[in-house]
C-alpha positions in Angstrom: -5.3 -4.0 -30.4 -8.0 -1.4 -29.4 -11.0 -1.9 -28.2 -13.9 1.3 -28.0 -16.0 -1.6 -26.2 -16.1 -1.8 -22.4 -14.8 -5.1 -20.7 -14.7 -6.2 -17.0 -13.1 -9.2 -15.5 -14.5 -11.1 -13.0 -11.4 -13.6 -12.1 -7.7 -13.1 -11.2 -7.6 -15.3 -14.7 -9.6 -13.0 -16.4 -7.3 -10.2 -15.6 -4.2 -11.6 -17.0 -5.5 -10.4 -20.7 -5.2 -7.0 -19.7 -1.9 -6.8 -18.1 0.3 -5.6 -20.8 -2.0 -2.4 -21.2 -1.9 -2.1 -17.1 1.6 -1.8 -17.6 1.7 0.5 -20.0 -0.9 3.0 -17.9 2.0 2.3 -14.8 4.3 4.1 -17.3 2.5 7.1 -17.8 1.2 7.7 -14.6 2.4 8.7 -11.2 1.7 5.4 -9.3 2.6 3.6 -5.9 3.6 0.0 -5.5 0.0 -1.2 -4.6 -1.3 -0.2 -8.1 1.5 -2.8 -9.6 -0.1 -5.5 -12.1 1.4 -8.3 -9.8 -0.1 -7.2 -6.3 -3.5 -6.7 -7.5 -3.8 -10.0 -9.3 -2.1 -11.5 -6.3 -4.4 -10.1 -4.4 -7.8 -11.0 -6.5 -6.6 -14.4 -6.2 -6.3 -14.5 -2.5 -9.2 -13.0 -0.9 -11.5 -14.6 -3.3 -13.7 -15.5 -0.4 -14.0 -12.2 0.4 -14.5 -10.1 -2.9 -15.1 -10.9 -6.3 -13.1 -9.2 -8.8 -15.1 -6.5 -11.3 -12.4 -4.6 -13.0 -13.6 -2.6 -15.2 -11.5 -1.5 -18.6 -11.7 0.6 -21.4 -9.3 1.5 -24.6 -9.5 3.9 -27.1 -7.5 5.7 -29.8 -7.8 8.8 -27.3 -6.9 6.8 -24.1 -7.4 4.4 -21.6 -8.5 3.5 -18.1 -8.8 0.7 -15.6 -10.7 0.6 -12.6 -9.5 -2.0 -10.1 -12.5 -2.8 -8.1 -14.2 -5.6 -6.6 -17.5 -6.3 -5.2 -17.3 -7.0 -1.3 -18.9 -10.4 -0.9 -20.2 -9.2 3.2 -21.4 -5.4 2.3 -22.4 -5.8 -1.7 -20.2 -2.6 -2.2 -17.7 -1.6 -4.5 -14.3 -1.2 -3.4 -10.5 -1.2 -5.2 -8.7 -4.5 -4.8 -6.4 -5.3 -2.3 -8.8 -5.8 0.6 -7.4 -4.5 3.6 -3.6 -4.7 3.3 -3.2 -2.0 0.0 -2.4 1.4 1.9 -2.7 3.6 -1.1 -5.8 2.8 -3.6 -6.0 4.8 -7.6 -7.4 4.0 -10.7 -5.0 4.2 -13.8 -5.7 6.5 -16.7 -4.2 8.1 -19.6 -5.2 10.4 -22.5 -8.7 11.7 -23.1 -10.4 11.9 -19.3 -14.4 11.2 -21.4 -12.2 6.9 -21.0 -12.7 7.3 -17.6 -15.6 8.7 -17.0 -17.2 6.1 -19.7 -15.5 3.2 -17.2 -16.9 5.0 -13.9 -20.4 5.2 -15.7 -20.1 1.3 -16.2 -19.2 1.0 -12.7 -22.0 2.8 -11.7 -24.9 0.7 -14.0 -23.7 -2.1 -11.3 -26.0 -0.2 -9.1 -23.6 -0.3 -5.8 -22.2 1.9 -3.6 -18.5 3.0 -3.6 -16.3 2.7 -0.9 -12.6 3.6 -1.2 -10.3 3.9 1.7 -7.4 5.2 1.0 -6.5 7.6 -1.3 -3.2 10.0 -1.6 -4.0 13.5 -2.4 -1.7 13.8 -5.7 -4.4 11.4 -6.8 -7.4 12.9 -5.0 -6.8 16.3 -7.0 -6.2 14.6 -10.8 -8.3 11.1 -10.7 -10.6 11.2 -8.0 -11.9 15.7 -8.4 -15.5 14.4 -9.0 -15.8 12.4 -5.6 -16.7 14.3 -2.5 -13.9 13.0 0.0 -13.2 12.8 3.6 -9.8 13.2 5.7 -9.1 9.4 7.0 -5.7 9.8 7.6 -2.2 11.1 7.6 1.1 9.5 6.4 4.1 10.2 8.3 6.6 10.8 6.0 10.8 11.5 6.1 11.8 13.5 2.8 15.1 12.8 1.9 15.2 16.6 0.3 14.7 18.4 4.1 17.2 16.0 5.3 20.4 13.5 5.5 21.7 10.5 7.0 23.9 12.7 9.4 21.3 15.7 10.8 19.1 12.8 10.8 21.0 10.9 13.5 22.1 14.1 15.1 18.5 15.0 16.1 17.6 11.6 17.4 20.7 10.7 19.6 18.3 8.8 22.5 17.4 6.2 19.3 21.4 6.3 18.6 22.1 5.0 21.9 19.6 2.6 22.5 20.9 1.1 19.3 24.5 0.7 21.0 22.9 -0.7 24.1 20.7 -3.3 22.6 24.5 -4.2 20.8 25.7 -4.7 24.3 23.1 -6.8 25.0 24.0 -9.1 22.0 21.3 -7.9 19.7 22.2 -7.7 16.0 21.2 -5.7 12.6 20.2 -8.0 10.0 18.7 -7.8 6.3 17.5 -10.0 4.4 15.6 -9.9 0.7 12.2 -10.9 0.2 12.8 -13.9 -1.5 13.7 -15.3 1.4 10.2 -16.6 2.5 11.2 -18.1 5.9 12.0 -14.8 7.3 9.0 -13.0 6.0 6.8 -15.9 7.2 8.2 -15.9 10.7 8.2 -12.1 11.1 4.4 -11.9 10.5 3.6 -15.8 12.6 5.2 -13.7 15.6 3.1 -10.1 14.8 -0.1 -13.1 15.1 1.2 -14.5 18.4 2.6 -11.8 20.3 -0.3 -9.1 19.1 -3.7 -10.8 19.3 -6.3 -7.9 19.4 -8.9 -7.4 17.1 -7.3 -4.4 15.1 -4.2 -6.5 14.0 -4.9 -7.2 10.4 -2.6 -10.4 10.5 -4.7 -12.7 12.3 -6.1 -13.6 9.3 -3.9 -16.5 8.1 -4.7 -15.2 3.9 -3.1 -12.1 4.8 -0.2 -13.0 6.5 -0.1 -15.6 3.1 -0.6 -12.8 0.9 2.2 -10.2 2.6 4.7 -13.9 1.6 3.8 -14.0 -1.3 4.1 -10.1 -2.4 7.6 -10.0 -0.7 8.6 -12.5 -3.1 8.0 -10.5 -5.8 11.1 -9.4 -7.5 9.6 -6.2 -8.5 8.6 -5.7 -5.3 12.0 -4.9 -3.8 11.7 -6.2 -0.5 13.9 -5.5 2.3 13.7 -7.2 5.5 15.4 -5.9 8.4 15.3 -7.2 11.7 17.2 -7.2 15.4 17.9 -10.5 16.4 19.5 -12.1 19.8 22.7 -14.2 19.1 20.6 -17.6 19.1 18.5 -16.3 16.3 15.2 -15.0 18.9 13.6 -12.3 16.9 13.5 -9.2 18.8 12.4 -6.7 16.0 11.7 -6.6 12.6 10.5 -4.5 9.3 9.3 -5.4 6.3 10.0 -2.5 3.6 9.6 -2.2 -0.1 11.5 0.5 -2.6 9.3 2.2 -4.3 11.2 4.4 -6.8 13.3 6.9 -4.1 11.1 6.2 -1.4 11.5 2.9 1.3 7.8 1.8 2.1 8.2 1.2 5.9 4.9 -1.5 5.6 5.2 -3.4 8.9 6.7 -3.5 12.0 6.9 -5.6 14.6 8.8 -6.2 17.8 8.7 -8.8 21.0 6.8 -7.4 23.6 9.4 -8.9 26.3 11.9 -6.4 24.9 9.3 -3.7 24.7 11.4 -1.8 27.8 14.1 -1.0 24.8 11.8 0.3 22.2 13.4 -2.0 19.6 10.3 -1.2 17.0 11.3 2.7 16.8 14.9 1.8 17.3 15.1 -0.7 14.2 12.5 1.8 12.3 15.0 4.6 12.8 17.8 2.8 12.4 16.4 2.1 9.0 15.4 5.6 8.0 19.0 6.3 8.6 20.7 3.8 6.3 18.1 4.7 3.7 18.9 8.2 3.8 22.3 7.2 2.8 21.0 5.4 0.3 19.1 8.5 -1.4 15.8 6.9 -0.1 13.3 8.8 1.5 11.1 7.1 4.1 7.2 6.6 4.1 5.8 5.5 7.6 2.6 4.3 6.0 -1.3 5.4 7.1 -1.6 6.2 10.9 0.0 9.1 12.5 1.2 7.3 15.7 3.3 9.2 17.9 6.2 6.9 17.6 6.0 7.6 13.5 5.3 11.2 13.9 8.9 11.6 16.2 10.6 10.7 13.5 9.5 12.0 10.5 9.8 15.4 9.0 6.4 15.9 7.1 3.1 13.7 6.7 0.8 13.6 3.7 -3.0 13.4 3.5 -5.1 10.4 2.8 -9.1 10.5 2.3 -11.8 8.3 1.8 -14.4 7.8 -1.0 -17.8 6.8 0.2 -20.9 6.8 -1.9 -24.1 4.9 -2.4 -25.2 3.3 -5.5 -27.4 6.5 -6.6 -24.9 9.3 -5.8 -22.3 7.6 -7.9 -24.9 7.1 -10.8 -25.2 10.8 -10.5 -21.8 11.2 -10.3 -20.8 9.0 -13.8 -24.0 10.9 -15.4 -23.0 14.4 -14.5 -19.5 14.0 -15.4 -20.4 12.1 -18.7 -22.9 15.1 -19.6 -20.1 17.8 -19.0 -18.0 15.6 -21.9 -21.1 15.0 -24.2 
């Protein structure tokens, strides 16, 4: 049914009415795994604590949009669910743009500021044009189209052998699918234990919780790969999700006593490998860390949105004018 009216939910509960038209928006628009039905009501669920959903909706015999946001409960501003763990942030849209800019006008009677970090730049230039926007980041990137499994290997042969010697040393490949909880739960217990400073996200119990939970997922596709010692001792791990063609690289981890063999790069090209055989192309995720950037081929943009309460009322107004 279609509804010319306006309509926000406030609750992960609350959003469950709207999921078959999420769905549908998924379908007709170029979209990444974090803007999935299933991860953002996952995620409005979880950090309840810490934001309280305000996802704003609107559907017409024109079109449709959804704006995922929540209000942070510590800064009062308006941001896109998936609190700090959701790399790659959109609305969804379709049809007659005047939807959207009706929903970011609703947004904006909240009388908040915006605050949106990150966004790709396919989604900068078609759903975000009106925002002014700031470089945050880069995403290393391999593109399965500018290269294969075997030049791949070729140009990396230190990685090659360093993936024979920890062999020797009785280290093993492994992979494992999402569903299987234990191994998703340990990978991130040991990310907590081994990496205590204050910029690993994981120290937060909820998240490590949350990254379970999604992994789970069946639509997720999650991949676990790790290097593990002959008793079992995890050495190395990665926790991936298929996207379409492309292998989400999303975490990785390794034991800092093995840190002398570089088993992180070597299990994260070690991965990139197989995937490229696979016909999968290999995002690195946000940062361009040097140990990303030596393997991959290409890196994409990623900006930020941030705006006060006023310049996106002026923002919503102006853009509604131009549509009057």
């Amino acid at each position: 049914m279609l509804s010319l009216r306006i309509n926000i939910a406030r609750s992960s509960s609350e959003m469950d009415r709207i999921a078959p038209l999420w769905n549908e928006l998924l379908q007709r628009q170029a979209h990444t795994i974090f803007q999935r039905f299933s991860w953002n009501r996952l995620a409005a669920e979880t950090f309840r604590d810490h934001v309280t959903p305000h996802v704003v909706w609107m559907e017409s015999k024109s079109g449709a949009a959804i704006i995922p946001a929540a209000i942070n409960r510590a800064s009062g501003e308006i941001e896109l669910l998936g609190e700090a763990l959701f790399d790659y942030r959109d609305v969804l849209h379709a049809g007659d743009g005047e939807v959207l800019h009706l929903v970011w006008q609703q947004m904006a009677a909240s009388g908040r500021g915006l605050r949106v970090v990150l966004v790709e730049d396919p989604a900068a230039r078609e759903r975000w044009k009106d925002f002014p926007m700031s470089v945050f980041a880069r995403a290393p990137y391999v593109d399965r189209a500018r290269v294969d499994e075997n030049t791949f290997r070729q140009a990396h042969p230190r990685l090659g052998r360093q993936m024979r010697r920890l062999n020797r040393l009785g280290i093993s490949f492994r992979s494992y699918a999402g569903e299987n909880s234990a191994v998703v739960r340990r990978l991130y217990e040991c990310k907590r234990r081994h990496f205590a400073a204050r910029d690993n996200l994981f120290l937060d119990q909820r998240r490590c919780d949350f990254m379970v939970a999604a992994a789970a997922l069946e639509e997720s596709c999650c991949d676990v790969f790790t290097m593990e010692k002959g008793d079992g001792a995890l050495v190395a791990g990665l926790v991936s999700f298929r996207d379409g063609d492309v292998r989400r690289c999303y975490t990785i981890y390794f034991h800092p006593e093995w840190a002398h063999y570089s088993p992180g790069m070597t299990l994260l090209y070690e991965v990139t490998a197989r995937s490229l055989a696979q016909k999968l192309s290999c995002d690195y995720m946000t940062g361009d860390y040097p140990y990303k950037m030596r393997l991959a081929n290409s890196a994409r943009r990623l900006y930020k949105v941030e705006v006060s309460a006023r310049e996106l009322a002026e923002i919503a107004a102006r853009r509604i004018s131009k549509v009057a």
